[in-house]
C-alpha positions in Angstrom: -13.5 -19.7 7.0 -14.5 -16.0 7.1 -13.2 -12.4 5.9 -13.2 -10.0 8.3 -13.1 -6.3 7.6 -11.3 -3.9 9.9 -11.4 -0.8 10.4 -9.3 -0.1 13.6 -6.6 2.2 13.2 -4.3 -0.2 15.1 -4.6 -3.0 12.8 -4.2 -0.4 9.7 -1.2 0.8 10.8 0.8 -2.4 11.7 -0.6 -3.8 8.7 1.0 -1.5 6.8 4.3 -1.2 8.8 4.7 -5.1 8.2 4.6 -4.6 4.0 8.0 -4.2 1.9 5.8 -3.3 -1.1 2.5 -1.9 -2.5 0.7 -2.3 -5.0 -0.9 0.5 -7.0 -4.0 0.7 -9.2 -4.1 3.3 -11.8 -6.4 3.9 -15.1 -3.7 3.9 -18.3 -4.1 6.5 -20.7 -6.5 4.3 -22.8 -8.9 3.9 -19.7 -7.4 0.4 -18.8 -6.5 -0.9 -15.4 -2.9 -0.7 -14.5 -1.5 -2.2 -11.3 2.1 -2.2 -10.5 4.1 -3.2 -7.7 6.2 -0.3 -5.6 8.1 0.8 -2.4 6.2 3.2 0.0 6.3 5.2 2.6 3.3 5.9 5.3 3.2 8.8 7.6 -0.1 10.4 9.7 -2.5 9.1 6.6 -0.5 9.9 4.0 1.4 7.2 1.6 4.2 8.2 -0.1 5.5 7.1 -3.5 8.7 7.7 -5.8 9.3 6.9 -9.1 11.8 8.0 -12.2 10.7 11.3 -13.8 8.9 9.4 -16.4 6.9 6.4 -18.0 3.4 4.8 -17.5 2.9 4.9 -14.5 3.5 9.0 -14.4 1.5 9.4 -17.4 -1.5 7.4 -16.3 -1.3 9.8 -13.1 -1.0 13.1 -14.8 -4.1 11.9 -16.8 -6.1 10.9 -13.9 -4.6 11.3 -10.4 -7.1 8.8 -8.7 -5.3 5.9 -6.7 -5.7 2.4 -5.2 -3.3 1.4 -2.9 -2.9 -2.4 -1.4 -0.9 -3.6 1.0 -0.6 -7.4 1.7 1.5 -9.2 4.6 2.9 -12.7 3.8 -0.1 -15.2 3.2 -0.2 -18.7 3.7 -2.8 -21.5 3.1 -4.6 -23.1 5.1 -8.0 -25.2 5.2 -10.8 -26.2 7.5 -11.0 -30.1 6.2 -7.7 -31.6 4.6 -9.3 -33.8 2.3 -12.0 -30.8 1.4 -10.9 -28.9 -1.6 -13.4 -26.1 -1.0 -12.1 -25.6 2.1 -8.7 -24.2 1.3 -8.0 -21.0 1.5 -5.5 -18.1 2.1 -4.9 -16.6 5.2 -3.4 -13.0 5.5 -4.2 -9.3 6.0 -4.4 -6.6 3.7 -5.5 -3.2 3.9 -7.2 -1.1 0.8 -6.4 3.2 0.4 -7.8 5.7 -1.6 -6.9 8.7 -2.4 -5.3 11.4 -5.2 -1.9 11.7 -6.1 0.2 15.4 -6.1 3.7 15.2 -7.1 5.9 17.2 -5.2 8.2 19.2 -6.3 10.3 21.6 -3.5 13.7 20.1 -2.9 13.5 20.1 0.9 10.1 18.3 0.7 11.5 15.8 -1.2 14.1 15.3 1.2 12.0 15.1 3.6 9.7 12.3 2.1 12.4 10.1 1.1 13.6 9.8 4.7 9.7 8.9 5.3 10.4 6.0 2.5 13.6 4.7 3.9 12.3 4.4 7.5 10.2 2.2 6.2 13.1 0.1 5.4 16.0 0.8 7.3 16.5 2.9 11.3 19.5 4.4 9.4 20.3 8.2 8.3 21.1 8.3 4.7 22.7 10.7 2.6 21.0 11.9 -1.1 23.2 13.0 -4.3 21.6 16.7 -5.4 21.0 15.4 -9.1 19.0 12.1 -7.7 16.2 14.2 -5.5 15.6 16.5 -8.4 15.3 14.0 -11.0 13.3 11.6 -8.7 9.3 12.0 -8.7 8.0 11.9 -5.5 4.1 11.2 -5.2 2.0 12.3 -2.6 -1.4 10.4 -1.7 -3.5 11.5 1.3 -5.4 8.7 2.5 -9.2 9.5 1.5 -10.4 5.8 2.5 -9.0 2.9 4.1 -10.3 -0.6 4.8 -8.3 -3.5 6.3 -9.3 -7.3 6.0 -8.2 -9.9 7.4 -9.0 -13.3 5.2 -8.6 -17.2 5.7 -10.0 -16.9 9.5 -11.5 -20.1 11.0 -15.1 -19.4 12.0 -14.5 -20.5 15.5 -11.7 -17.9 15.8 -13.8 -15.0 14.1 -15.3 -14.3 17.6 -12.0 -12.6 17.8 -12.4 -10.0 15.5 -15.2 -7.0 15.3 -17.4 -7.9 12.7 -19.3 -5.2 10.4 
């Protein structure tokens, strides 16, 4: 079984519409790695965050506002030979950004973004309380880089895919 790396828009972008949740990498304020679990929003390249006002995650970014974002659809496993061990694996997709958080602060933008994260969950308009946008922390990440996999492929079904 192969991995495959993709780089086709196409695949980034339904990979990425087909994900509930991220998962964010950060460097702690004692220069450790920090990776937490979040809901997103992804428009023209750009992911967008929220989070309360405070706490780790905030401080980690306001001390270094590099970012690594991955998204993974629902795996499952799957092997080559049943009674091989070794040739178990998972098979998914995932895709890999980069970028630097801003925090916005404007009400309107924050409006704005928030519908960004609820269409991501829901074709519904929805309605925000004046004290929740302005106590809400919205981040901001411009995709710099972006790389999509797709692992747990069959050899004889790689053929499929565009290979590096």
């Amino acid at each position: 079984m192969v991995t495959i790396t993709i780089e086709e828009r196409e695949f980034i972008e339904k990979t990425i519409k087909e994900c509930k949740e991220c998962f964010i990498g950060l460097i702690d304020t004692d220069g450790l790695p920090y990776v937490i679990p979040m809901n997103f929003g992804y428009k023209d390249d750009v992911v967008y965050l929220h989070s309360g006002p405070e706490g780790s995650a905030v401080r980690a970014i306001e001390n270094n506002p590099n970012i690594c974002i991955t998204f993974c659809t629902p795996s499952e496993i799957t092997h080559q030979h049943e009674e091989v061990a070794c040739s178990y694996r998972v098979k998914g997709s995932s895709v890999v950004c980069r970028g630097k958080v801003t925090f916005i602060e404007d009400f309107d933008e924050k409006v704005e973004i928030l519908n960004i994260l609820m269409d991501q969950y829901s074709n519904r308009p929805f309605k925000y309380s004046e004290p929740a946008v302005r106590n809400v922390k919205i981040w901001k990440v411009p995709v710099d880089k972006v790389t999509g996999k797709v692992f747990g492929v069959p050899y004889k079904e790689s053929h499929h895919y565009k290979k590096d």
